[in-house]
C-alpha positions in Angstrom: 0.0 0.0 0.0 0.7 3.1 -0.9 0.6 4.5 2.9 3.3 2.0 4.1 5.3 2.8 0.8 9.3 3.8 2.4 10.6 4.5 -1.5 13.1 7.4 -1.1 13.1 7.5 2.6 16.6 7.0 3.9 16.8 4.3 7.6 19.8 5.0 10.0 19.6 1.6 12.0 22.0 0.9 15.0 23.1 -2.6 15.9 21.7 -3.9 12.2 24.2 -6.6 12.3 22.3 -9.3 13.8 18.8 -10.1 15.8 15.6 -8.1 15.4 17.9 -5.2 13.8 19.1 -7.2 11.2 15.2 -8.5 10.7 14.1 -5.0 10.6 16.4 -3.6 8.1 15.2 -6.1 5.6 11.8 -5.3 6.2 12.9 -1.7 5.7 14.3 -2.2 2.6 11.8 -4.7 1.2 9.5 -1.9 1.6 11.4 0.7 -0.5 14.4 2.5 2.0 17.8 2.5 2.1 19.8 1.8 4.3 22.8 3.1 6.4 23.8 0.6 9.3 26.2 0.8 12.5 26.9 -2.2 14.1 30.1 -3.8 15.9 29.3 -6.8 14.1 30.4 -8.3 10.4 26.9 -6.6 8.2 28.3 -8.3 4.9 25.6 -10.3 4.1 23.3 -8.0 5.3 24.5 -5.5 2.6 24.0 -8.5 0.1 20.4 -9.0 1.0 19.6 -5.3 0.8 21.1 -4.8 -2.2 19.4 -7.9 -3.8 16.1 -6.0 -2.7 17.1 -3.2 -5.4 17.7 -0.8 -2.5 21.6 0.8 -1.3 23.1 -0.1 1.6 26.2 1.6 3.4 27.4 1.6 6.7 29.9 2.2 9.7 31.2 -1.0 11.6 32.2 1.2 15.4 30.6 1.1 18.8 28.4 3.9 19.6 30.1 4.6 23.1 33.2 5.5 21.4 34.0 9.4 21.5 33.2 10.7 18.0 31.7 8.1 16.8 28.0 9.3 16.5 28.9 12.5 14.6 30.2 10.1 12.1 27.7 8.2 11.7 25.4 10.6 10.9 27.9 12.7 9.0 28.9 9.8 6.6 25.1 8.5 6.1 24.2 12.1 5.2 27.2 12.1 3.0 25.9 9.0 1.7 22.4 9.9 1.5 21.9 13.8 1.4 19.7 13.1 4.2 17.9 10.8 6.7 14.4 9.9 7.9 14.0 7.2 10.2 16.1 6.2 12.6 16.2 3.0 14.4 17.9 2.8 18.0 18.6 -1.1 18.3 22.0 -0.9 19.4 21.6 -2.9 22.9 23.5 -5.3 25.3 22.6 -7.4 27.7 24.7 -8.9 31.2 23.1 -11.4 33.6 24.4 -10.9 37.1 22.8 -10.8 40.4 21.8 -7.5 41.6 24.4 -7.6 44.8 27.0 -8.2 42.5 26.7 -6.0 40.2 29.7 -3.4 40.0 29.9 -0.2 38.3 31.6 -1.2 34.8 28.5 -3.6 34.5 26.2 -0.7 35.3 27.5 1.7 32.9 28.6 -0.5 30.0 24.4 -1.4 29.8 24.2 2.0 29.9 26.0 3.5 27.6 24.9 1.6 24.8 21.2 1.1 25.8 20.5 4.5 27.2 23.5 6.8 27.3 24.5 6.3 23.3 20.6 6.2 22.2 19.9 9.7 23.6 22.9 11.5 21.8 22.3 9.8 18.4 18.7 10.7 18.8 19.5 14.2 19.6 22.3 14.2 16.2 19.6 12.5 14.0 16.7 15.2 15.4 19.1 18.3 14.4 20.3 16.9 11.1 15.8 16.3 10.6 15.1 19.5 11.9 17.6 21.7 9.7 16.0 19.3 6.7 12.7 20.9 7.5 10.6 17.6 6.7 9.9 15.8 9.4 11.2 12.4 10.7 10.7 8.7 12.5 12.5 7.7 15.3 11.7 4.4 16.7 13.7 2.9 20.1 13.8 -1.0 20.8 12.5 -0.9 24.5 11.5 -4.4 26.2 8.8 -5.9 29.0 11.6 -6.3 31.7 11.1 -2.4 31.5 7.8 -2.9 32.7 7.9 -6.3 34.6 11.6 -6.3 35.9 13.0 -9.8 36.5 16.0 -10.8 38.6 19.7 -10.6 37.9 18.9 -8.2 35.2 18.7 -4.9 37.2 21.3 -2.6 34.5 19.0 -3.8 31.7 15.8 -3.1 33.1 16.8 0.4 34.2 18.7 1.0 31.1 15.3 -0.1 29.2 13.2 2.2 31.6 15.0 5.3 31.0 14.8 4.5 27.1 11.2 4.6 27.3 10.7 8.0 29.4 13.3 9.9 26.7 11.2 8.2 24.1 8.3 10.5 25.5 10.2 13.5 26.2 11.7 13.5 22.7 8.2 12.7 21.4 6.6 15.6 23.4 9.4 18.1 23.0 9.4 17.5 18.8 6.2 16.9 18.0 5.9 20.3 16.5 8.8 19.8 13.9 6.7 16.6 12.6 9.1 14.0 14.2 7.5 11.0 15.7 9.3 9.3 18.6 7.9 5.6 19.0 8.9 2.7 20.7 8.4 -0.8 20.6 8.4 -2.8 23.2 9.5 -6.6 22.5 8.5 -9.2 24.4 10.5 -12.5 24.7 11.6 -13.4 20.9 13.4 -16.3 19.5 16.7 -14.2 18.6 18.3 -11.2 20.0 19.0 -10.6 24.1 17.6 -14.4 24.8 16.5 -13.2 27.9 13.9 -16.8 28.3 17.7 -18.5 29.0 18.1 -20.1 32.2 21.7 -20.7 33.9 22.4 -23.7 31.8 21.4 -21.9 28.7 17.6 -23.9 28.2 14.5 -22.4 27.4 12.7 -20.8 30.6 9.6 -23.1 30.1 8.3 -20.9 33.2 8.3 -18.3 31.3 6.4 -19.1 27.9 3.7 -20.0 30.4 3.0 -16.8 31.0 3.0 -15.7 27.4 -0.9 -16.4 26.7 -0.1 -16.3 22.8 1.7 -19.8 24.0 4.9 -19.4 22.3 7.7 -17.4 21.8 8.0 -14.0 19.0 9.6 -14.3 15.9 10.8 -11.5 13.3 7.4 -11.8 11.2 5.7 -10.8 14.5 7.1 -7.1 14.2 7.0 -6.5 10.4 3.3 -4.9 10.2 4.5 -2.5 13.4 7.4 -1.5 12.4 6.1 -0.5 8.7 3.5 1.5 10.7 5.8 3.4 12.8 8.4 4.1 10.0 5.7 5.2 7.3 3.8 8.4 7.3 0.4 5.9 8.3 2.0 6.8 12.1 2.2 10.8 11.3 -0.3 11.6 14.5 1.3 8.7 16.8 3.9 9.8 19.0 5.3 8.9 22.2 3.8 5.3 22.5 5.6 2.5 24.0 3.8 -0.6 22.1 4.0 -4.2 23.0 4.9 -7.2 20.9 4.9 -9.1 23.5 1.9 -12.0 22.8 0.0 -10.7 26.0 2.7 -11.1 28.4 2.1 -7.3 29.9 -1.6 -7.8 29.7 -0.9 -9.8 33.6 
């Protein structure tokens, strides 16, 4: 449909090398964007499967959390480009520990890259939008543990929590420059942060029985959202933090 078309809209997507962001960018580019990525990770074959859906794909292989960093990445995807409008904040790490052991390199490392290195390449992508004078998307990968925090994952949740409230800031503060701020918040999936693991690395059947869908998500399970949210069908939707979660936040 011609509402959810993304032909000549440009997608900034962080941590694209793998998991939900390397789903998403594909459903990006299937849908008409290109793409500029960022990732720590090898994006090779990602760039092979854009650019076999007819659409151009660069990118920058650095960590966010390095000084300097984010002023290239937007400065070499608008040298790229000429421009950008969506961006993508799906950079993320996750570290299991019990809460009385946690110490303060664990604390800021989830940080930094959940949080910390989100909020300043929002604020560089909302500039470069601004001074383009047409508007933009920005959608942040939040999760349920912000909402329904579980044990030994304390940096994550708060990490995830203060995602959400700057997604609604940013949402409130922009709306008037026509730049949407949306998150999505995933529920337990079958690829990225694994967070259904147990010690020994098994499925946390405990968990999937409180999903009432009955099973875990899958990359599929985003696609009609995330075409909403990046498309100008979400022009007066701003500041929402949406579930994919199969019902688990309904308890």
């Amino acid at each position: 449909m011609e509402l959810f078309d993304l032909t000549g809209k440009v997608a900034l997507v962080s941590g694209c090398s793998q998991g939900l962001g390397y789903a998403c960018v594909l459903t990006l580019a299937r849908n008409g964007a290109d793409i500029f990525g960022v990732s720590i990770g090898d994006d090779s074959h990602l760039k092979e499967e854009v650019e076999a859906c007819g659409r151009r794909y660069h990118s920058l292989t650095a960590s966010l959390t390095t000084p300097g960093v984010i002023d290239q990445v937007v400065k070499e995807c608008t040298a790229a480009y000429g421009h950008i409008d969506i961006l993508l904040n799906f950079a993320g790490i996750v570290r299991k520990e019990r809460t009385l052991r946690v110490d303060e390199a664990c604390f800021d490392a989830v940080m930094d890259i959940n949080a910390k290195a989100c909020f300043f390449l929002s604020q560089a992508v909302i500039k470069k939008m601004i001074e383009q004078g047409h508007g933009g998307k920005i959608i942040n990968a939040s999760g349920v543990i912000a909402q329904r925090s579980s044990n030994d994952f304390l940096p994550f949740t708060a990490a995830k929590g203060a995602l959400e409230a700057m997604t609604k800031a940013l949402a409130n503060e922009f709306a008037s420059e026509d730049i949407q701020v949306n998150a999505i918040s995933f529920g337990y999936m079958t690829t990225g942060t694994r967070l259904q693991l147990d010690d020994n690395g098994e499925v946390d059947h405990e968990i999937l029985q409180q999903i009432p869908a009955g099973r875990w998500g899958c990359y599929k399970d985003v696609d009609g959202l995330l075409l909403l949210l990046a498309s100008r069908a979400s022009n007066y939707m701003t500041g929402c933090i949406i579930p994919v979660d199969g019902g688990f936040s309904i308890h």
